[in-house]
DSSP file (Angstrom, degrees, kcal/mol; ACC not computed):
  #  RESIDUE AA STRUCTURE BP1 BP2  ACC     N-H-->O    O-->H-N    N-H-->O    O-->H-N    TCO  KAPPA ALPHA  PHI   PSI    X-CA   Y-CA   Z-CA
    1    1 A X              0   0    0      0, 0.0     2,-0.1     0, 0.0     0, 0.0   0.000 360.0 360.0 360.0 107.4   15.0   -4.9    5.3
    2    2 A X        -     0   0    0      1,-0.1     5,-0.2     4,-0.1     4,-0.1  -0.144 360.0-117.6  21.0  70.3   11.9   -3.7    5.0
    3    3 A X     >  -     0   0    0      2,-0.2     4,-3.1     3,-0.1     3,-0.5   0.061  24.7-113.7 -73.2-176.4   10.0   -1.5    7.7
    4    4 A X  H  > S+     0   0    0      1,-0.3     4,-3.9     2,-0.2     5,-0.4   0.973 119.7  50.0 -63.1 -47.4    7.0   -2.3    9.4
    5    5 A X  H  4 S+     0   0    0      1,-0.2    -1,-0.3     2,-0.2    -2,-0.2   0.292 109.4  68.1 -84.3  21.3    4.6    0.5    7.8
    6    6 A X  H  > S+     0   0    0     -3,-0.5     4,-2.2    -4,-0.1    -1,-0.2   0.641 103.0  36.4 -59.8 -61.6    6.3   -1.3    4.4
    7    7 A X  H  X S+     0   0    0     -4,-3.1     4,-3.7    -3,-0.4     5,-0.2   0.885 114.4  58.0 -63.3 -41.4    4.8   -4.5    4.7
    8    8 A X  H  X S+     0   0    0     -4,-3.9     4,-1.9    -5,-0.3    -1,-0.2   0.909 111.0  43.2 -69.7 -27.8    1.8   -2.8    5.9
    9    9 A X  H  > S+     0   0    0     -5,-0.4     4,-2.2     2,-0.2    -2,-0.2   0.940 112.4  51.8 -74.4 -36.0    1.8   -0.9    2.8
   10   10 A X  H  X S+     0   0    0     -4,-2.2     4,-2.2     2,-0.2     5,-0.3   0.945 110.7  50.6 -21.9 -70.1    2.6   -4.0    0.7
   11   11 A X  H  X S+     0   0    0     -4,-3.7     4,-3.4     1,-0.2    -1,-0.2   0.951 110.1  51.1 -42.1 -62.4   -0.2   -5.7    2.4
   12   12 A X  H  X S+     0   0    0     -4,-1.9     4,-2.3     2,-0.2     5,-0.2   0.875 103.3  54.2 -32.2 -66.0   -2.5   -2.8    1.5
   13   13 A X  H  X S+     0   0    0     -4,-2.2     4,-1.2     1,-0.3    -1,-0.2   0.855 112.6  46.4 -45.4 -56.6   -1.8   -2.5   -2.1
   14   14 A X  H  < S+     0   0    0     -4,-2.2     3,-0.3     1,-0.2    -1,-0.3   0.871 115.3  46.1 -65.6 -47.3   -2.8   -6.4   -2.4
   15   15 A X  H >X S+     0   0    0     -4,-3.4     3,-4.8    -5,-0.3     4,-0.6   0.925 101.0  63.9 -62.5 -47.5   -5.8   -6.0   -0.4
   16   16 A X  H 3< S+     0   0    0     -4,-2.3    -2,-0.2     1,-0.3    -1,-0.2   0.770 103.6  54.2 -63.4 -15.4   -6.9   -2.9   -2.2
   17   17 A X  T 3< S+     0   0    0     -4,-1.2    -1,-0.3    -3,-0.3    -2,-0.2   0.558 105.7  47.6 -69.5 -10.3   -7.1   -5.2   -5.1
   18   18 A X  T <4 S+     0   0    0     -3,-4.8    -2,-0.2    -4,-0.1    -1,-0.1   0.201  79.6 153.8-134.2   6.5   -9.4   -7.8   -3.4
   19   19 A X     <  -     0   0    0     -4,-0.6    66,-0.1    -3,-0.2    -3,-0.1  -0.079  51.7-127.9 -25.8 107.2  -12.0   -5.1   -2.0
   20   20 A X  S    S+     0   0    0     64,-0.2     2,-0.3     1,-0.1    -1,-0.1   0.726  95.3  10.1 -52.8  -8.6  -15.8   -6.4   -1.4
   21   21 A X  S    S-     0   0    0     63,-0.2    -1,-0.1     3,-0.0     3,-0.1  -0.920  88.9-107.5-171.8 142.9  -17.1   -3.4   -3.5
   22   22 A X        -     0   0    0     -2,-0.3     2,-0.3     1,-0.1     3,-0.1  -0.463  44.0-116.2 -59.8 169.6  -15.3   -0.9   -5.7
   23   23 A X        -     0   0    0      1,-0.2     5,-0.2     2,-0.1    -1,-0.1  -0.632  30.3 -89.2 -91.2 161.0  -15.3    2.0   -4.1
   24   24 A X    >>  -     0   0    0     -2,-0.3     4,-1.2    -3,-0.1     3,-1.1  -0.313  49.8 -99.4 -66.7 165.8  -16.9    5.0   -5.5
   25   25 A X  H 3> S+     0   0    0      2,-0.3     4,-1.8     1,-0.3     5,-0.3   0.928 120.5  57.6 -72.4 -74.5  -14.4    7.5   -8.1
   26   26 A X  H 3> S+     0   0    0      1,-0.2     4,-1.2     2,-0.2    -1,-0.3   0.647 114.7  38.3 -30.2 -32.9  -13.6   10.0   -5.2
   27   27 A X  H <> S+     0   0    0     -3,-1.1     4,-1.8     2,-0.2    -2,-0.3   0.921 112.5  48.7 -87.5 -58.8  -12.3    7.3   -3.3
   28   28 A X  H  X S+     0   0    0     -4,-1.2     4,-1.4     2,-0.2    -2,-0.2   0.645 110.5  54.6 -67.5 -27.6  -10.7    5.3   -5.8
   29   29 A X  H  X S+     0   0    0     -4,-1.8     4,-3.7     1,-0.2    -1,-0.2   0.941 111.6  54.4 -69.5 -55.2   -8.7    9.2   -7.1
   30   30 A X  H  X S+     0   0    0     -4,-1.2     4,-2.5    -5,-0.3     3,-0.2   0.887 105.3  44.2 -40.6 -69.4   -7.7    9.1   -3.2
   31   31 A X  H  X S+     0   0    0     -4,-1.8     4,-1.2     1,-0.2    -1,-0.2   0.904 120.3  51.0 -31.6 -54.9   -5.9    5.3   -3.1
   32   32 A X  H  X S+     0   0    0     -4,-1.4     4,-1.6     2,-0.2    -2,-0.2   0.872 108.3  42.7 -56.7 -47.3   -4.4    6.6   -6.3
   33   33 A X  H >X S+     0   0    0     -4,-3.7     4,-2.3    -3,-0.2     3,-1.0   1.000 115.5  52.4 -63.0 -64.6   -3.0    9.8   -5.2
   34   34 A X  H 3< S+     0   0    0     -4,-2.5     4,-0.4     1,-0.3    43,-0.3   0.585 110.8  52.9 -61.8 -22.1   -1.7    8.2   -1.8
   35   35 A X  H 3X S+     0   0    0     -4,-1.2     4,-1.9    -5,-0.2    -1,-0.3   0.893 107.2  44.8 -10.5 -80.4    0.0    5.7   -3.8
   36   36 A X  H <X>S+     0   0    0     -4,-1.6     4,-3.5    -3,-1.0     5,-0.7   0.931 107.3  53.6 -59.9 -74.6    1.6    7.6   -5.8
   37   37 A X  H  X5S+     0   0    0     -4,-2.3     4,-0.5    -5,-0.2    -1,-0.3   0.851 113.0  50.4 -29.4 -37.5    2.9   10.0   -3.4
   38   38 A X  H  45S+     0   0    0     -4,-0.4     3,-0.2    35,-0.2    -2,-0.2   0.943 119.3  40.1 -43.8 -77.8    4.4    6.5   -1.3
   39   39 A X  H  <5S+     0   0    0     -4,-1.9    -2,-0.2     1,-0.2    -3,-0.2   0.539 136.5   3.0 -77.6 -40.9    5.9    5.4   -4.3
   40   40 A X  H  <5S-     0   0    0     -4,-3.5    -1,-0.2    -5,-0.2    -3,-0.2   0.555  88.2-123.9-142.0  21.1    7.3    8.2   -6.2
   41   41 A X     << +     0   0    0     -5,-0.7    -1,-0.2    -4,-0.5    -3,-0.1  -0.201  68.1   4.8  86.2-171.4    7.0   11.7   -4.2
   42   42 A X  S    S-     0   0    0     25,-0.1     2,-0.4    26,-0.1    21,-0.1  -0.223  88.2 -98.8 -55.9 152.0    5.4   15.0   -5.2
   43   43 A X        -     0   0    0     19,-0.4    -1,-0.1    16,-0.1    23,-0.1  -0.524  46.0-166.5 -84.9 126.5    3.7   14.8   -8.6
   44   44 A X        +     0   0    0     -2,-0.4    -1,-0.1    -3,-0.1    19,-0.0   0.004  38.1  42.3 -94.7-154.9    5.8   16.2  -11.4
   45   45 A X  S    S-     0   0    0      1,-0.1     2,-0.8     2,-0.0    -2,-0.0  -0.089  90.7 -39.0  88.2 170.8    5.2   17.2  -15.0
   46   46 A X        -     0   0    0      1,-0.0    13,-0.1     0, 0.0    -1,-0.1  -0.798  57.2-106.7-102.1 127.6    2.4   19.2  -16.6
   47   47 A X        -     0   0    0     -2,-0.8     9,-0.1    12,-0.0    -2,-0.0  -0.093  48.2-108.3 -54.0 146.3   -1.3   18.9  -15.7
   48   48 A X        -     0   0    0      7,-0.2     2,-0.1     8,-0.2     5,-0.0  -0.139  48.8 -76.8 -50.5 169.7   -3.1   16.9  -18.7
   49   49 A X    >   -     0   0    0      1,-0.0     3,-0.8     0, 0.0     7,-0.2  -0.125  37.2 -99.1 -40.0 149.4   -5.4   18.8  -21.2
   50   50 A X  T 3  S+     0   0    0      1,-0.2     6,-0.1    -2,-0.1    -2,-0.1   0.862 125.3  52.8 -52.1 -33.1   -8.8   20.1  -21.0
   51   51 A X  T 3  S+     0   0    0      1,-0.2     2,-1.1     2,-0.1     3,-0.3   0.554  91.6  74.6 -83.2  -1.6   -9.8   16.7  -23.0
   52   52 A X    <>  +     0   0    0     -3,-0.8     4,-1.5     1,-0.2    -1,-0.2  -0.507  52.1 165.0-115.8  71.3   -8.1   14.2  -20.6
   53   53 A X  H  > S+     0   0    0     -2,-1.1     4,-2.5     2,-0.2    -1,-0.2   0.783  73.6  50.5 -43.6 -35.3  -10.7   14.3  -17.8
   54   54 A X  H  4 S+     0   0    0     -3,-0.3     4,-0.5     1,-0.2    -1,-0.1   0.939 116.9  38.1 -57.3 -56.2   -9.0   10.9  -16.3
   55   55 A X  H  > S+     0   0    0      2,-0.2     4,-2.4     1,-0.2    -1,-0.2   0.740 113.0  52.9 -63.2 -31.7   -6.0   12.0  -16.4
   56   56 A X  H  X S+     0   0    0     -4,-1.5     4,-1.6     1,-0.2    -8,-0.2   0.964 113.8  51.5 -65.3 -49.7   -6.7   15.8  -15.2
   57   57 A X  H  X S+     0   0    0     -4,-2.5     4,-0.9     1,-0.2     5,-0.2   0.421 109.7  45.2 -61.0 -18.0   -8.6   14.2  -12.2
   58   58 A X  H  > S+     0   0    0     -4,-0.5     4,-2.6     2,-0.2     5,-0.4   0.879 113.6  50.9 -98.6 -46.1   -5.6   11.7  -11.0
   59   59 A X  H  X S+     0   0    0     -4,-2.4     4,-3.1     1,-0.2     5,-0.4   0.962 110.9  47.4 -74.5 -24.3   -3.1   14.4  -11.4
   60   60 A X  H  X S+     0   0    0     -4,-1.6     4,-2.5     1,-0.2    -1,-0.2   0.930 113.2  45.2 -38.3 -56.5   -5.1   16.9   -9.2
   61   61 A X  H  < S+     0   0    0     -4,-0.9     4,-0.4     1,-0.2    -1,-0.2   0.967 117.4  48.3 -62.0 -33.5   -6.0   14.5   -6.3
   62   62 A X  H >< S+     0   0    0     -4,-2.6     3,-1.5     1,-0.2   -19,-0.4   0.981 112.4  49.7 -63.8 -32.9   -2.0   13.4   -6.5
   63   63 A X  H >< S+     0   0    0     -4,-3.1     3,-1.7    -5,-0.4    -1,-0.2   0.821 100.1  65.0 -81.2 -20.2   -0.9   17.3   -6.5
   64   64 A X  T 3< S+     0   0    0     -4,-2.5    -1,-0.3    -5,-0.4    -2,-0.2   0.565  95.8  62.3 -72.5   3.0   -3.1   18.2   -3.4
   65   65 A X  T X  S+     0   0    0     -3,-1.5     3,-0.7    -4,-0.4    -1,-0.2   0.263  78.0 139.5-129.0   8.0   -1.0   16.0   -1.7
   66   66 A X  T <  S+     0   0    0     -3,-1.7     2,-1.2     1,-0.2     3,-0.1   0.106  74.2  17.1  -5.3 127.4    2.4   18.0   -2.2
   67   67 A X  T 3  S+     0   0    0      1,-0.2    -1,-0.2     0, 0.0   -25,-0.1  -0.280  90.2 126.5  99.0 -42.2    4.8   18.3    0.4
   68   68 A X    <   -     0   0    0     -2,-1.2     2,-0.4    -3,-0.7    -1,-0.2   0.160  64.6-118.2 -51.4 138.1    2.8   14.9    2.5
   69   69 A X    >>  -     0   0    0      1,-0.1     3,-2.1    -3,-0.1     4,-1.4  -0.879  13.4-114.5-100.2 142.2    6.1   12.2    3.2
   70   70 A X  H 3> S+     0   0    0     -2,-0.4     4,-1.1     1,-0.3    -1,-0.1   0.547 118.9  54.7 -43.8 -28.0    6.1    9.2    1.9
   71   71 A X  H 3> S+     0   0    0      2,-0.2     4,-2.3     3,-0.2    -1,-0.3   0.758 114.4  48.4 -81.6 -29.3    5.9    7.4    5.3
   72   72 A X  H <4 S+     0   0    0     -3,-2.1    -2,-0.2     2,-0.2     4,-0.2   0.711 109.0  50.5 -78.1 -13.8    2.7    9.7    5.8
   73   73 A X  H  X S+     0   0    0     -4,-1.4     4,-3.9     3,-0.1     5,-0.4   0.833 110.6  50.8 -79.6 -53.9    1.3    8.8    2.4
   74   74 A X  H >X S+     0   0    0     -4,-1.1     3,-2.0    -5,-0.2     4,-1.9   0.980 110.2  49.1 -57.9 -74.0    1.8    5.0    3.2
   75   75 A X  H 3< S+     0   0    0     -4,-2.3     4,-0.3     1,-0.3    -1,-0.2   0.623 110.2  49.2 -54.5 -17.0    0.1    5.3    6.4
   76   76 A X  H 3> S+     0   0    0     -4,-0.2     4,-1.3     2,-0.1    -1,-0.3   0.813 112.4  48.9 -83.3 -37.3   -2.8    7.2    4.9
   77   77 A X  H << S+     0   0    0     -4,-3.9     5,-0.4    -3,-2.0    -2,-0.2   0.911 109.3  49.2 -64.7 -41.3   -3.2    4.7    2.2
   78   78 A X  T >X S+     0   0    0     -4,-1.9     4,-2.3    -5,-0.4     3,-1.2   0.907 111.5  54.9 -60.8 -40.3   -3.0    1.6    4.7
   79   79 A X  H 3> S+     0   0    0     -4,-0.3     2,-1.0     1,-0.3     4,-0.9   0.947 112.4  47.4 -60.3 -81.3   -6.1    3.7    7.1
   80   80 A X  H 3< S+     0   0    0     -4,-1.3    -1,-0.3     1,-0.3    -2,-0.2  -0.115 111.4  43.1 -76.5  22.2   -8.1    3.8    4.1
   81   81 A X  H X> S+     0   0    0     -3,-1.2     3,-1.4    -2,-1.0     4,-0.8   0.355 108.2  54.6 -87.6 -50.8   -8.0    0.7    2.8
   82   82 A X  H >< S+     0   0    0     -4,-2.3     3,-1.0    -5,-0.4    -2,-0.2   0.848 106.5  56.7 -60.4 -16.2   -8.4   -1.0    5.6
   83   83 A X  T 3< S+     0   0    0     -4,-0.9    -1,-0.2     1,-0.3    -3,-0.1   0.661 102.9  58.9 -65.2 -29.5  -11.8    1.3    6.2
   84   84 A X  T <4        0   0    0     -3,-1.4    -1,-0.3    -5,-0.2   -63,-0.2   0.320 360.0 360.0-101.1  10.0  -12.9    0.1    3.1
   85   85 A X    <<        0   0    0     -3,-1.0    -2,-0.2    -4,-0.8    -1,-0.2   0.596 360.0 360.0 -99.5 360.0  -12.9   -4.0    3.9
């Protein structure tokens, strides 16, 4: 079953999709990183290339957020969505 700050992340995810105005790039890097950290843990791998700005920029925000637990990651995502409706 499902915990509570599960659903509430569920919830989140679906919401962050239905936002009244994108949010600005920093913000958006942020959702992503905290995401990612819920969903699959510290970020592995090798940082992109100089030429893959997108990519350099997503893993950075995701790798500052080492060590952070997945139940803290969730709850960080859920704050900051909900800040932004």
């Amino acid at each position: 079953m499902a915990s509570k700050l599960e659903k509430q992340f569920d919830k989140a995810v679906a919401d962050s999709k239905q936002l009244p105005t994108k949010p600005d790039n920093a913000t958006l890097l942020q959702i992503y990183a905290l995401y990612k950290q819920a969903t699959a843990g510290d970020v592995e791998g090798k940082r992109p290339g100089m030429t893959d700005f997108v990519g350099r920029a997503k893993y950075d925000a995701w790798a500052a957020l080492k060590g952070k637990s997945a139940g803290d990651a969730m709850q960080d995502y859920v704050d900051l969505v909900e800040s932004l409706k």
